[in-house]
PDB file of N, CA, C and O in Angstrom, chain B, residues numbered from 101:
ATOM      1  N   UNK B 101      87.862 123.069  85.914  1.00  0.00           N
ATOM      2  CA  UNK B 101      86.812 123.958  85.473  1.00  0.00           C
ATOM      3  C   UNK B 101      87.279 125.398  85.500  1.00  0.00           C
ATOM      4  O   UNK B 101      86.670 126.274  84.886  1.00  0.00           O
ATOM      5  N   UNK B 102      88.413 125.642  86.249  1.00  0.00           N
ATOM      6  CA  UNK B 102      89.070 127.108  86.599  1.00  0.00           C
ATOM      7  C   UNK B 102      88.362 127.872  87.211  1.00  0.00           C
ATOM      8  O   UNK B 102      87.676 127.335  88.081  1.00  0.00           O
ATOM      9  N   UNK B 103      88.193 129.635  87.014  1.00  0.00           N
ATOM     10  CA  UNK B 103      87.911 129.968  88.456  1.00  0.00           C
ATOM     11  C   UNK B 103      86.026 130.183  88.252  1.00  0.00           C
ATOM     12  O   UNK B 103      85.279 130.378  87.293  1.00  0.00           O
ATOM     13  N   UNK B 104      85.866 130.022  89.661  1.00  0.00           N
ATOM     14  CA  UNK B 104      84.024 130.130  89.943  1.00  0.00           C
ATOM     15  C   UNK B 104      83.433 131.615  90.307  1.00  0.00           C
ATOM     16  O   UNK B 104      84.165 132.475  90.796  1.00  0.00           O
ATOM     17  N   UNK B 105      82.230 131.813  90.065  1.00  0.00           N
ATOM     18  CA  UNK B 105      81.690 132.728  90.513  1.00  0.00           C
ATOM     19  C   UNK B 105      79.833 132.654  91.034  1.00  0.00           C
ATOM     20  O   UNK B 105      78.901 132.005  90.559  1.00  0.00           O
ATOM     21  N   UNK B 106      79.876 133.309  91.807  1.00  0.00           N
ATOM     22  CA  UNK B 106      78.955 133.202  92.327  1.00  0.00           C
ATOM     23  C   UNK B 106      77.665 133.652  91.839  1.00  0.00           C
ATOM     24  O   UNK B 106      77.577 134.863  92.038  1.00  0.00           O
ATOM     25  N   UNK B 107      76.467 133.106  91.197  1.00  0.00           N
ATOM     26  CA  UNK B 107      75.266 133.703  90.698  1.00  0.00           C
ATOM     27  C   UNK B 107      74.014 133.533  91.928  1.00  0.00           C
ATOM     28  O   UNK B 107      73.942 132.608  92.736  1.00  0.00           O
ATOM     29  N   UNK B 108      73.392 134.306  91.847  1.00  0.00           N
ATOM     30  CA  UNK B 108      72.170 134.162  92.902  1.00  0.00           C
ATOM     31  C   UNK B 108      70.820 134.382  91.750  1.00  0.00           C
ATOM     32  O   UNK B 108      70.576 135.268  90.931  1.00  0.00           O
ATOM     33  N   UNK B 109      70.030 132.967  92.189  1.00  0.00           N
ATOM     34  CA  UNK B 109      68.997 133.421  91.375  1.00  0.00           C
ATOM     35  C   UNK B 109      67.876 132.994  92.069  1.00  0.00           C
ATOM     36  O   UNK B 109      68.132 132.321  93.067  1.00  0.00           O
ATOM     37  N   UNK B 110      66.292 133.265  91.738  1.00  0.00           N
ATOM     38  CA  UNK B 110      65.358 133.003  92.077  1.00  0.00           C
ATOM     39  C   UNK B 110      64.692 131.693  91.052  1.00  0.00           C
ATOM     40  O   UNK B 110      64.656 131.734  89.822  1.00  0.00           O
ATOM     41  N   UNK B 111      64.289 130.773  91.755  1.00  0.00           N
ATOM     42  CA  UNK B 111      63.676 129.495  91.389  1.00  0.00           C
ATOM     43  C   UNK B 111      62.374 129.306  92.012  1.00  0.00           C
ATOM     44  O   UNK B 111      62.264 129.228  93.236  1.00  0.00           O
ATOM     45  N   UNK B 112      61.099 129.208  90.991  1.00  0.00           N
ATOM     46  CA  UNK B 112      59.990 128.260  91.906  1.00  0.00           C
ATOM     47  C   UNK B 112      60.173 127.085  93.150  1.00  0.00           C
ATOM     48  O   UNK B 112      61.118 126.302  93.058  1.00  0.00           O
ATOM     49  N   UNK B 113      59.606 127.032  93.849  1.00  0.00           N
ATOM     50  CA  UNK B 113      60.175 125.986  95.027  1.00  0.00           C
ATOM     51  C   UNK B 113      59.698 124.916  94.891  1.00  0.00           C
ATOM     52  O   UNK B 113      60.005 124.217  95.856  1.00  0.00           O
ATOM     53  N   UNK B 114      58.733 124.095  93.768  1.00  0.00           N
ATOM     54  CA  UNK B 114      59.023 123.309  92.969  1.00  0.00           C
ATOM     55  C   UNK B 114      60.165 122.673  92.388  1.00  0.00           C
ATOM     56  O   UNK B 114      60.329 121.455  92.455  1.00  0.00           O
ATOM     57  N   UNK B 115      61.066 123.557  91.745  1.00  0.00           N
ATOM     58  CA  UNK B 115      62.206 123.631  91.379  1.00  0.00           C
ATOM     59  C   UNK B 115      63.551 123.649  92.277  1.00  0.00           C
ATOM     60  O   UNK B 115      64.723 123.344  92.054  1.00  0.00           O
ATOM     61  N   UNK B 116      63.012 124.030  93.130  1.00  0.00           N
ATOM     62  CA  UNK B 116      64.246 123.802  94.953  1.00  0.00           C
ATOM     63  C   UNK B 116      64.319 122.953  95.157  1.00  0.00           C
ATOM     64  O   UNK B 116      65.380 122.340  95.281  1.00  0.00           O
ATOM     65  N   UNK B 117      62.840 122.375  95.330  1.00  0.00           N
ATOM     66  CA  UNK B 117      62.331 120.764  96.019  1.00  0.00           C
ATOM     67  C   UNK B 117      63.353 120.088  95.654  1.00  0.00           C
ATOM     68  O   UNK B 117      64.245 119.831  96.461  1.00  0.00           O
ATOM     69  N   UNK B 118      63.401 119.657  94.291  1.00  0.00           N
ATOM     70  CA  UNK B 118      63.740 118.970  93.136  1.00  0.00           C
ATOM     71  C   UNK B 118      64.901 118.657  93.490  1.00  0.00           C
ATOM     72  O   UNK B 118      65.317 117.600  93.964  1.00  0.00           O
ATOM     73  N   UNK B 119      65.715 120.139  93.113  1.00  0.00           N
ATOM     74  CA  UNK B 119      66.966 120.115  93.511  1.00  0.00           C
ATOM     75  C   UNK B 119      67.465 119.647  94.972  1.00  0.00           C
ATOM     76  O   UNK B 119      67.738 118.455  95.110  1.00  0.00           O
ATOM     77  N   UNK B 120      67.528 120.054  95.483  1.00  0.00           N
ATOM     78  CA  UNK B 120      67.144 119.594  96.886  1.00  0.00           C
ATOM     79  C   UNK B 120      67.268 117.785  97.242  1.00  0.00           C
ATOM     80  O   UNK B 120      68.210 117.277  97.851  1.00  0.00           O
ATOM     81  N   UNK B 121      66.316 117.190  96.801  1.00  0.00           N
ATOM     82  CA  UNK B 121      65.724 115.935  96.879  1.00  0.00           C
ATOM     83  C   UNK B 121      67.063 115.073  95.836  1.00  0.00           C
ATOM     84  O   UNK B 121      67.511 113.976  96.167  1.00  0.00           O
ATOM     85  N   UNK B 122      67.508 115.790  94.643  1.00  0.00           N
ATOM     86  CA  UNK B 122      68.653 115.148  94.138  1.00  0.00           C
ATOM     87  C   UNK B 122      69.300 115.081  94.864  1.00  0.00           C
ATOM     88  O   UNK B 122      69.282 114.035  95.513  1.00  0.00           O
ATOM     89  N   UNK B 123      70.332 116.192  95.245  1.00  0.00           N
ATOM     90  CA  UNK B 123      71.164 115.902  96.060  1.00  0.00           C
ATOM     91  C   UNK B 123      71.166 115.366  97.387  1.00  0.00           C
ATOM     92  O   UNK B 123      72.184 114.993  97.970  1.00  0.00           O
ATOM     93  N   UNK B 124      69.646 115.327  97.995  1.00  0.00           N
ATOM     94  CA  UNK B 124      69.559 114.466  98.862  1.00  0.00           C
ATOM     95  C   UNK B 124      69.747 112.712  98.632  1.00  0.00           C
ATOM     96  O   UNK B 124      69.832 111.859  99.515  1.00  0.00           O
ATOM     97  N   UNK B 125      69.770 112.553  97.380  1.00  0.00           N
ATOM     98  CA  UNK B 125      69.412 111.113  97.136  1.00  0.00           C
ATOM     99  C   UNK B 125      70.725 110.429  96.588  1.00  0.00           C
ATOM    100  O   UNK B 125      70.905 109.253  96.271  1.00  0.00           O
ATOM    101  N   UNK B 126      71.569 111.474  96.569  1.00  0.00           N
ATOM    102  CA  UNK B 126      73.037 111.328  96.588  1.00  0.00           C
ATOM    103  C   UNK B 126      73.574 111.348  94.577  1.00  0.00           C
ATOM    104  O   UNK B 126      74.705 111.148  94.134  1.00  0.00           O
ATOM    105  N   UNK B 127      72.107 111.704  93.663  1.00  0.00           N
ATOM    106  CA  UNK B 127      72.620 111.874  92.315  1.00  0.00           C
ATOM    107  C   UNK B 127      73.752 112.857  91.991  1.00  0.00           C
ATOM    108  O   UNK B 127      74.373 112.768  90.931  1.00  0.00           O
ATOM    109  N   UNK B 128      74.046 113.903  93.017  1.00  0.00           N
ATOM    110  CA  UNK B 128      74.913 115.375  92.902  1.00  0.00           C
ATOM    111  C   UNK B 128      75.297 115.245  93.988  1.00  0.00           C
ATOM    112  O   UNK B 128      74.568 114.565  94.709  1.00  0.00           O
ATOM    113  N   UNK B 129      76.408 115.736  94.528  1.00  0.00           N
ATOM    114  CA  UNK B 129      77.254 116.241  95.746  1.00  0.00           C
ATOM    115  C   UNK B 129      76.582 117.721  96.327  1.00  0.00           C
ATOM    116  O   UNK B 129      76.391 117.897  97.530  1.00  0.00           O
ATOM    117  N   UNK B 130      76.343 118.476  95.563  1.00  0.00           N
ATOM    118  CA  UNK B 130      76.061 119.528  95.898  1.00  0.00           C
ATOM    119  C   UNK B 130      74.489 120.458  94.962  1.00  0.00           C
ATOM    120  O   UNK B 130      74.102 120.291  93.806  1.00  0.00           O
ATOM    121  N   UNK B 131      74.031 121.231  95.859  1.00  0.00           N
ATOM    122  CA  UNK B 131      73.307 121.948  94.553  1.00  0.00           C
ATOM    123  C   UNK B 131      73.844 123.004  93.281  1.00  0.00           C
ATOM    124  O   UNK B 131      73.258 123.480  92.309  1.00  0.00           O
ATOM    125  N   UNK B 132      75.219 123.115  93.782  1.00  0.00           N
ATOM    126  CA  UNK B 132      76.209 124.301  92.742  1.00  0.00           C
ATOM    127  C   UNK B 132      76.127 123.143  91.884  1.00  0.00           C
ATOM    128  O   UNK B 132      75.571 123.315  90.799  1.00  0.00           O
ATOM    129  N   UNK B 133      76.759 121.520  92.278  1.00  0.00           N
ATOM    130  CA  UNK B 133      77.064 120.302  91.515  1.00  0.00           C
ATOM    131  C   UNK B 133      75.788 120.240  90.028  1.00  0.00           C
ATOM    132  O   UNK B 133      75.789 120.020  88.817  1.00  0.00           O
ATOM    133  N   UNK B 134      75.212 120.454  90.693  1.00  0.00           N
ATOM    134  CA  UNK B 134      73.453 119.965  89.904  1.00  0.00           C
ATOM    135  C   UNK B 134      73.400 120.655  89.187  1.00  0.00           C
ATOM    136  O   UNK B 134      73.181 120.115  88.102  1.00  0.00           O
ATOM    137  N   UNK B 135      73.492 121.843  89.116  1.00  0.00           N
ATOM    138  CA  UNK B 135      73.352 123.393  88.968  1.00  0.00           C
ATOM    139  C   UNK B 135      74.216 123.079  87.544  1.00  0.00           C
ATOM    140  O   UNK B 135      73.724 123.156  86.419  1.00  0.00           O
ATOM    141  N   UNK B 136      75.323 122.786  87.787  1.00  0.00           N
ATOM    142  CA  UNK B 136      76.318 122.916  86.718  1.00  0.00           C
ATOM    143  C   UNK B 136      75.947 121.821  85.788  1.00  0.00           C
ATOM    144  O   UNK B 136      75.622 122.138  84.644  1.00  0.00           O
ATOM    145  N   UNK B 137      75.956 120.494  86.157  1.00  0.00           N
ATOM    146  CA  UNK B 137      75.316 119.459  85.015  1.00  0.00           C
ATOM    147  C   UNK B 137      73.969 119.983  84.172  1.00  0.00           C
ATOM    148  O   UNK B 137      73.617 119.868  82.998  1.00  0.00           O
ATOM    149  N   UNK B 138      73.738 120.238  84.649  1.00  0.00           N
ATOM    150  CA  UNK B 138      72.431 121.045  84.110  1.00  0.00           C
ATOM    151  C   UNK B 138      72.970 122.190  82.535  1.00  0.00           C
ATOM    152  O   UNK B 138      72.680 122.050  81.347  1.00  0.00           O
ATOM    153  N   UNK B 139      73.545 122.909  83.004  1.00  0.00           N
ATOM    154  CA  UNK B 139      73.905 123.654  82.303  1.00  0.00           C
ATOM    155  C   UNK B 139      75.110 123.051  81.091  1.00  0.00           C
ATOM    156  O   UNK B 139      75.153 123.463  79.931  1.00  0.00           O
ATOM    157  N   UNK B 140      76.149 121.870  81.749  1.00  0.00           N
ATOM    158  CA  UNK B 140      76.845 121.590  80.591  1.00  0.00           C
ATOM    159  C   UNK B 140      75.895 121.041  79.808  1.00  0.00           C
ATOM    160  O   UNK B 140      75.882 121.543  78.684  1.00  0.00           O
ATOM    161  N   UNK B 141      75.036 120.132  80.000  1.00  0.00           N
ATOM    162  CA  UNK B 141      73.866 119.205  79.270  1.00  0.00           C
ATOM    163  C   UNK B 141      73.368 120.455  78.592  1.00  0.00           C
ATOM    164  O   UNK B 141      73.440 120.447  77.363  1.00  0.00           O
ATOM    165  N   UNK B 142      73.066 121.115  78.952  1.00  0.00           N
ATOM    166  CA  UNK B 142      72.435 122.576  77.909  1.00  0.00           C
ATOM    167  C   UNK B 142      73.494 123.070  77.099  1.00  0.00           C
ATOM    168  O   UNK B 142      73.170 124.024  76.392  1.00  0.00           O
ATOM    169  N   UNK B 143      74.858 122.622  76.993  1.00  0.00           N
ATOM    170  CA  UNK B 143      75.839 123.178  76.496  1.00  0.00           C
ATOM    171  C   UNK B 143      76.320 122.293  75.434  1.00  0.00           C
ATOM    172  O   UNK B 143      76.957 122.688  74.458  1.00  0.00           O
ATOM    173  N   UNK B 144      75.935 120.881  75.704  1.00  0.00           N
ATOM    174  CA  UNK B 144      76.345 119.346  74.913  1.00  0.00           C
ATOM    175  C   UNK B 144      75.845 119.469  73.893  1.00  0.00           C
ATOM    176  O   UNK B 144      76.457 118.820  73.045  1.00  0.00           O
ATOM    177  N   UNK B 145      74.397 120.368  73.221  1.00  0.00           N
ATOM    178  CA  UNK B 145      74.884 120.442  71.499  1.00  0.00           C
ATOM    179  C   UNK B 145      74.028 118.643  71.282  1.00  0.00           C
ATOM    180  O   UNK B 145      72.984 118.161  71.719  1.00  0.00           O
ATOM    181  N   UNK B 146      75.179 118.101  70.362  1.00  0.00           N
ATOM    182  CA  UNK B 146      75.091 116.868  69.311  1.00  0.00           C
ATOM    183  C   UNK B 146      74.916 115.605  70.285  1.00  0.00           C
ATOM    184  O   UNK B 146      74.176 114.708  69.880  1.00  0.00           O
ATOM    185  N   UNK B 147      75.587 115.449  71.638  1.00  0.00           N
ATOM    186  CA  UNK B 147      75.034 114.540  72.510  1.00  0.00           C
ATOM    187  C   UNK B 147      73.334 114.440  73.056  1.00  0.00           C
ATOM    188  O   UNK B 147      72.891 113.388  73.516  1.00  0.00           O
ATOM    189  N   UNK B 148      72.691 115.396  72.956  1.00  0.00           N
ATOM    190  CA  UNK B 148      71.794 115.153  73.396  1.00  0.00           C
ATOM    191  C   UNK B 148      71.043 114.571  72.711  1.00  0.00           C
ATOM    192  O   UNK B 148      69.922 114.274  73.125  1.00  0.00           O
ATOM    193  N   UNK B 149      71.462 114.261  71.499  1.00  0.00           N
ATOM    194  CA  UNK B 149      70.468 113.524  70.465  1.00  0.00           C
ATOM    195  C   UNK B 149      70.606 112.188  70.544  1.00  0.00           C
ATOM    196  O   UNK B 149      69.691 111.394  70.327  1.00  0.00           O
ATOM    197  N   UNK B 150      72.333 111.740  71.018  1.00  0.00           N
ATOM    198  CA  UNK B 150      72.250 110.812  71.264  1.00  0.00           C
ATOM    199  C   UNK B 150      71.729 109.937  72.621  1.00  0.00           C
ATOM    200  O   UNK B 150      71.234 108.827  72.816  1.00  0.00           O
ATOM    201  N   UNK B 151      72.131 111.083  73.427  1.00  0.00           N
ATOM    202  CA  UNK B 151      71.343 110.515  74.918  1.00  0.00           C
ATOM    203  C   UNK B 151      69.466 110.028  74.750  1.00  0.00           C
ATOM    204  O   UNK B 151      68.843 109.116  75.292  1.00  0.00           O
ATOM    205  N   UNK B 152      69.089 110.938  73.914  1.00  0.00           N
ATOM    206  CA  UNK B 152      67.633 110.616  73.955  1.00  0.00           C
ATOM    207  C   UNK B 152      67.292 109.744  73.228  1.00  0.00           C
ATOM    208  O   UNK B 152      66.289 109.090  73.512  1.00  0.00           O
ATOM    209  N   UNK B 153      68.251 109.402  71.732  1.00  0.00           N
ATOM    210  CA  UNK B 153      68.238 107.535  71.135  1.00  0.00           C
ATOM    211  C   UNK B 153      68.584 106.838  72.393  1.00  0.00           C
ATOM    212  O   UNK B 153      67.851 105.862  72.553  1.00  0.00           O
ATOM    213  N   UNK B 154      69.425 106.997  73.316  1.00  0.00           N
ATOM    214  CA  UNK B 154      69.769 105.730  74.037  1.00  0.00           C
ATOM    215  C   UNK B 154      68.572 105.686  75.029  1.00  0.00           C
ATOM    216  O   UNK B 154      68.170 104.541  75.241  1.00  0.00           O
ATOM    217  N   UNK B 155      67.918 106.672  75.680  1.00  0.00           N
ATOM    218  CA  UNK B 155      66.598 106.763  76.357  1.00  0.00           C
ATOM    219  C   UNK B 155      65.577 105.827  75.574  1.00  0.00           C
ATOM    220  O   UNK B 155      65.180 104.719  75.934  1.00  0.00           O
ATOM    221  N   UNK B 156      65.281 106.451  74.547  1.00  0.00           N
ATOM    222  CA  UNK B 156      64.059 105.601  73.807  1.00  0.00           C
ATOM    223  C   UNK B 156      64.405 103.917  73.502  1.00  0.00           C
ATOM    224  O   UNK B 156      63.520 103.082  73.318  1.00  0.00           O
ATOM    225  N   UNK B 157      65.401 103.717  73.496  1.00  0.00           N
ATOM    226  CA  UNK B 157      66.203 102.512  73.304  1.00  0.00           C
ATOM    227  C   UNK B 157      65.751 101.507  74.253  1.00  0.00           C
ATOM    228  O   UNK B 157      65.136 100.463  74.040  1.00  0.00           O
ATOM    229  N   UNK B 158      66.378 102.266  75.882  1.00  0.00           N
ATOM    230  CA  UNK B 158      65.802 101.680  77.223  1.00  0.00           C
ATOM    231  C   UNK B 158      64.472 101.566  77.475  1.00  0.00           C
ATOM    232  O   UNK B 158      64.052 100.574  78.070  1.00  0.00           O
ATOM    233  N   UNK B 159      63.579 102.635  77.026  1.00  0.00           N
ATOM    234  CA  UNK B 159      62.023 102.638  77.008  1.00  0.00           C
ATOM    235  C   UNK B 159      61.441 101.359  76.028  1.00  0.00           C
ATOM    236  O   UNK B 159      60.558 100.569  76.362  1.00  0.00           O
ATOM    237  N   UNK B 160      61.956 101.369  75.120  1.00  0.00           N
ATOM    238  CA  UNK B 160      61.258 100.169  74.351  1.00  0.00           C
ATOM    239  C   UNK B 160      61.706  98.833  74.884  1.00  0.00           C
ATOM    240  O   UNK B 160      60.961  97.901  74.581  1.00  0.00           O
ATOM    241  N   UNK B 161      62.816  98.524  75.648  1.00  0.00           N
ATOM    242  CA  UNK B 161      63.264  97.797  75.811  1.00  0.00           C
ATOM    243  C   UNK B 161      62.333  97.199  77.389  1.00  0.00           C
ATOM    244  O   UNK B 161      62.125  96.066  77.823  1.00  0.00           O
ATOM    245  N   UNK B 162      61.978  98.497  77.866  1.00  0.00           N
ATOM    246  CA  UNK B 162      61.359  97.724  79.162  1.00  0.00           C
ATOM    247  C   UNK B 162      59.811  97.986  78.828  1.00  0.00           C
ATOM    248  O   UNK B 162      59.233  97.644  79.860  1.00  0.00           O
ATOM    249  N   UNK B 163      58.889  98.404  77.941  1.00  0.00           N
ATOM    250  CA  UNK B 163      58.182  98.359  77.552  1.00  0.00           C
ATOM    251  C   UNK B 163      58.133  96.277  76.789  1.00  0.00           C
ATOM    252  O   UNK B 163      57.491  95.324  77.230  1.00  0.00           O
ATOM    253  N   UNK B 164      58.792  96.324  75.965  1.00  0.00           N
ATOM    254  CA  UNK B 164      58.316  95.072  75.472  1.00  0.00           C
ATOM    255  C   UNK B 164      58.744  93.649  77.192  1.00  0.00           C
ATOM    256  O   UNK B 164      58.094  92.716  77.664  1.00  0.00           O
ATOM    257  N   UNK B 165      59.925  94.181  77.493  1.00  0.00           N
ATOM    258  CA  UNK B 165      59.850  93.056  79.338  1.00  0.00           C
ATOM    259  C   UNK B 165      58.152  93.512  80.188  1.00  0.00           C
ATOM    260  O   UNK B 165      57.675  92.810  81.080  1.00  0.00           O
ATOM    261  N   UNK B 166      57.624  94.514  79.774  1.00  0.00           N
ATOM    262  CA  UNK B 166      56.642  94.337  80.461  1.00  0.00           C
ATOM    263  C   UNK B 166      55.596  93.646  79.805  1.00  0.00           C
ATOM    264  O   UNK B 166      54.915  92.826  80.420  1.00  0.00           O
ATOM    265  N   UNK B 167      55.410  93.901  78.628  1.00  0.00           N
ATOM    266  CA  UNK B 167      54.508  93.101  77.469  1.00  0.00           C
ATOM    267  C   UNK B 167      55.042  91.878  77.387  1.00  0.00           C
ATOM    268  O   UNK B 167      54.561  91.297  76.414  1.00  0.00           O
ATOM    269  N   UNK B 168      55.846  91.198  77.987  1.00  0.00           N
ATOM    270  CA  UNK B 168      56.327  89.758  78.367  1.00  0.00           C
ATOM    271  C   UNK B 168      56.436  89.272  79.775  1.00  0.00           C
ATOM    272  O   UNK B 168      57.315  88.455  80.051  1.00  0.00           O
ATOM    273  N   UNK B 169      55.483  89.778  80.829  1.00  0.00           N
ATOM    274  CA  UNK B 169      55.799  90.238  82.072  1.00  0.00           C
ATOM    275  C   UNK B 169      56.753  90.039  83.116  1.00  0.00           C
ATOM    276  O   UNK B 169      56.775  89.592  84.263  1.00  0.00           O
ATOM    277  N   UNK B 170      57.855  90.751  81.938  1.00  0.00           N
ATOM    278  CA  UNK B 170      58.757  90.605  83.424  1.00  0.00           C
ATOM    279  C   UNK B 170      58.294  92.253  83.854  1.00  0.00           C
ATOM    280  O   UNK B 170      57.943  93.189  83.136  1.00  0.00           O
ATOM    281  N   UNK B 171      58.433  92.166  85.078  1.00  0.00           N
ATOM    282  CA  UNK B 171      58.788  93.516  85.865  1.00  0.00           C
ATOM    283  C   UNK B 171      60.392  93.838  86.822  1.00  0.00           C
ATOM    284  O   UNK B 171      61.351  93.155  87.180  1.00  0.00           O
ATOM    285  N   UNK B 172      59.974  95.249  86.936  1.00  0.00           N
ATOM    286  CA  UNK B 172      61.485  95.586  87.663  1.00  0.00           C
ATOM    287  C   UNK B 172      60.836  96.245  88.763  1.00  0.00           C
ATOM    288  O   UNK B 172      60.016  97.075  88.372  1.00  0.00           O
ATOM    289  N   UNK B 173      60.949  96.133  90.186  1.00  0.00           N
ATOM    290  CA  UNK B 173      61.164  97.085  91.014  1.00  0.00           C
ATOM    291  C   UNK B 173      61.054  98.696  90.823  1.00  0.00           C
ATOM    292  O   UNK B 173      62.138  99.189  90.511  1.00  0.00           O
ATOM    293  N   UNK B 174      60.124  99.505  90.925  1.00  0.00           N
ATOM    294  CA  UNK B 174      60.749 100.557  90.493  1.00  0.00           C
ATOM    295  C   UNK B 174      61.506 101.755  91.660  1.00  0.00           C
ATOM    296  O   UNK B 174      61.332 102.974  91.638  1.00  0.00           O
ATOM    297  N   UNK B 175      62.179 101.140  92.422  1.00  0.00           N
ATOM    298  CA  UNK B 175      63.239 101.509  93.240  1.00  0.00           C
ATOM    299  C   UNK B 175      64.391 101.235  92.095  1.00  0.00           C
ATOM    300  O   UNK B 175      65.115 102.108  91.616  1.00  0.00           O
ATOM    301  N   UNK B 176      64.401 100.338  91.880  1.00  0.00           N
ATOM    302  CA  UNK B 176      65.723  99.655  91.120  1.00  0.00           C
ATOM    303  C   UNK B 176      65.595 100.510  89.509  1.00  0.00           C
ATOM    304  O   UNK B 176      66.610 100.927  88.952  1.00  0.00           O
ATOM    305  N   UNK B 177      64.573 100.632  89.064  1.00  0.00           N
ATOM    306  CA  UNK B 177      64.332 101.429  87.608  1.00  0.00           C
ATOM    307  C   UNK B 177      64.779 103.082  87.867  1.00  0.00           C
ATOM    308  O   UNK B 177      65.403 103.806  87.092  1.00  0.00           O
ATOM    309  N   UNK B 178      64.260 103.399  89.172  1.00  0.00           N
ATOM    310  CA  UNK B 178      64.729 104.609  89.547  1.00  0.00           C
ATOM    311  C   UNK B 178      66.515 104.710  89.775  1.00  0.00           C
ATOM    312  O   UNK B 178      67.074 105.783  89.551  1.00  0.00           O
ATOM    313  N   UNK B 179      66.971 104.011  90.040  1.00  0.00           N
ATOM    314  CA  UNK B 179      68.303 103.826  90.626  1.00  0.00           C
ATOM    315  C   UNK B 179      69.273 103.866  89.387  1.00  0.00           C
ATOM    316  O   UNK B 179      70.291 104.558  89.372  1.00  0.00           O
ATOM    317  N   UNK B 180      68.892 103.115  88.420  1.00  0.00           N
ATOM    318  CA  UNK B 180      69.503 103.202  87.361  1.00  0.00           C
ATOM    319  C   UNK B 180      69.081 103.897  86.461  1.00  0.00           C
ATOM    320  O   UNK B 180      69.559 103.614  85.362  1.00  0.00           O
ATOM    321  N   UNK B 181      68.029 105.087  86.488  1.00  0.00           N
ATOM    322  CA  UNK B 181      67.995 106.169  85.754  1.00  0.00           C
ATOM    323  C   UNK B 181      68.979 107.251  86.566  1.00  0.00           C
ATOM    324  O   UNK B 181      69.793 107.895  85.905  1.00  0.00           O
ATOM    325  N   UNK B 182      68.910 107.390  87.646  1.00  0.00           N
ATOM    326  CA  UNK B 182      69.800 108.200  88.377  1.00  0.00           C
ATOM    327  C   UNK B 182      71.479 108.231  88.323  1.00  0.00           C
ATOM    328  O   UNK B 182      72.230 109.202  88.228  1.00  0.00           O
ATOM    329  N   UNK B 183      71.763 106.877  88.414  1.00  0.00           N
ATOM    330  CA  UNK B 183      73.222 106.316  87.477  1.00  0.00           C
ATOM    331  C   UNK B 183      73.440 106.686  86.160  1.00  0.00           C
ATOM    332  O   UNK B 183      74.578 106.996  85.807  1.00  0.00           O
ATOM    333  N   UNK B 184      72.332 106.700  85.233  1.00  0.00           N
ATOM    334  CA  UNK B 184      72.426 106.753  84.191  1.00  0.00           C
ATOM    335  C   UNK B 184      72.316 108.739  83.534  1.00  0.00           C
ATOM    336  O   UNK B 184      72.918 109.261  82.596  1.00  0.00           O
ATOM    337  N   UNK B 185      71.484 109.242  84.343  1.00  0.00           N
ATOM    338  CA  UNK B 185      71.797 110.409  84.161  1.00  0.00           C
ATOM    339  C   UNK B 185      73.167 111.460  84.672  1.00  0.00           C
ATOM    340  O   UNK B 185      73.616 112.463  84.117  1.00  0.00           O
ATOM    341  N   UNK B 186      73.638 110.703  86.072  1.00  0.00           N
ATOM    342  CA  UNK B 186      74.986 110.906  86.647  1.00  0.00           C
ATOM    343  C   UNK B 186      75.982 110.652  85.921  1.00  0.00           C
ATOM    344  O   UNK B 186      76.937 111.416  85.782  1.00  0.00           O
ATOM    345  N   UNK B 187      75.831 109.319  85.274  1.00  0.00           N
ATOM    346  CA  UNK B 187      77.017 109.404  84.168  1.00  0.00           C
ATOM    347  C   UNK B 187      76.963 110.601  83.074  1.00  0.00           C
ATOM    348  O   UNK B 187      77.778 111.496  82.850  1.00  0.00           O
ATOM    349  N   UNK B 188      75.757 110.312  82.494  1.00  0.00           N
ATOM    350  CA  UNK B 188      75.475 111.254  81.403  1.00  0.00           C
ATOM    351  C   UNK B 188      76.133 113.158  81.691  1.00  0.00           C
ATOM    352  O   UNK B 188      76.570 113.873  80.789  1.00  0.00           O
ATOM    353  N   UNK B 189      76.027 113.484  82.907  1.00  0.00           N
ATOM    354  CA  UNK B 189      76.563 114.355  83.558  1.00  0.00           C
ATOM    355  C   UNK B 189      77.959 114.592  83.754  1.00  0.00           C
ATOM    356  O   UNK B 189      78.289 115.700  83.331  1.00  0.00           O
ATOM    357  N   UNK B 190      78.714 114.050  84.159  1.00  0.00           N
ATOM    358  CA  UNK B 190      79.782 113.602  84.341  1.00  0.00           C
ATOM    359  C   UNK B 190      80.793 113.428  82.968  1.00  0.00           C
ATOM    360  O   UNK B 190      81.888 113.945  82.741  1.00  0.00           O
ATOM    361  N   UNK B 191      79.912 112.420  82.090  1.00  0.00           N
ATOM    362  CA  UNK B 191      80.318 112.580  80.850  1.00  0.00           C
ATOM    363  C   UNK B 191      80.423 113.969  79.782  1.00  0.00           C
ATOM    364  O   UNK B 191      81.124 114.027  78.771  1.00  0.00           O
ATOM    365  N   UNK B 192      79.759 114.765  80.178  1.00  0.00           N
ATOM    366  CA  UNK B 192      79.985 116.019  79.665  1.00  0.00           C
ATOM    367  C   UNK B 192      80.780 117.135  80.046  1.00  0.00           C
ATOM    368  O   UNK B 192      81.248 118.116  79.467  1.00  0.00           O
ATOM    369  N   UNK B 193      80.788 116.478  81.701  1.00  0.00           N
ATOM    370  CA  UNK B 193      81.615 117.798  82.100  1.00  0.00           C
ATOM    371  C   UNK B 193      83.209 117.566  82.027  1.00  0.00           C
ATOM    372  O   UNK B 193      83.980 118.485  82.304  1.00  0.00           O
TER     373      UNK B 193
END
């Protein structure tokens, strides 16, 4: 990434929480970590169009398992949105 610098900013604590609670839940290493996915994803342009086809993709997909009732855990639905946005992260940077 080469060299870093330090920004200080003010955030609603809403917005701390958040952050906070990610990296508590082990989606980011750090809040600089979070901080930065955030911003390449704001930087990704033409992927994000595709990330949000592959979102709606997964939504219809567990929409019709529920209209057939299967269900999922939603520990486990949470878990693999969190994987799935970590990659998505990762993949950009």
């Amino acid at each position: 990434m080469g060299t870093t610098e330090r920004v200080v900013v003010d955030l609603p604590s809403e917005l701390v929480a958040s952050l906070r609670e990610a990296v508590r839940r082990g989606d980011f290493g750090s809040e600089g970590e979070a901080l930065s996915a955030i911003l390449r994803a704001l930087q990704g342009g033409g992927d994000v169009d595709e990330d949000i086809e592959a979102l709606r993709t997964r939504v219809a997909e567990g929409m019709a398992e529920a209209d057939a009732g299967e269900f999922v855990e939603a520990d486990a639905v949470h878990a693999d949105l969190r994987a799935l946005i970590k990659a998505t992260a990762e993949r950009r940077g």
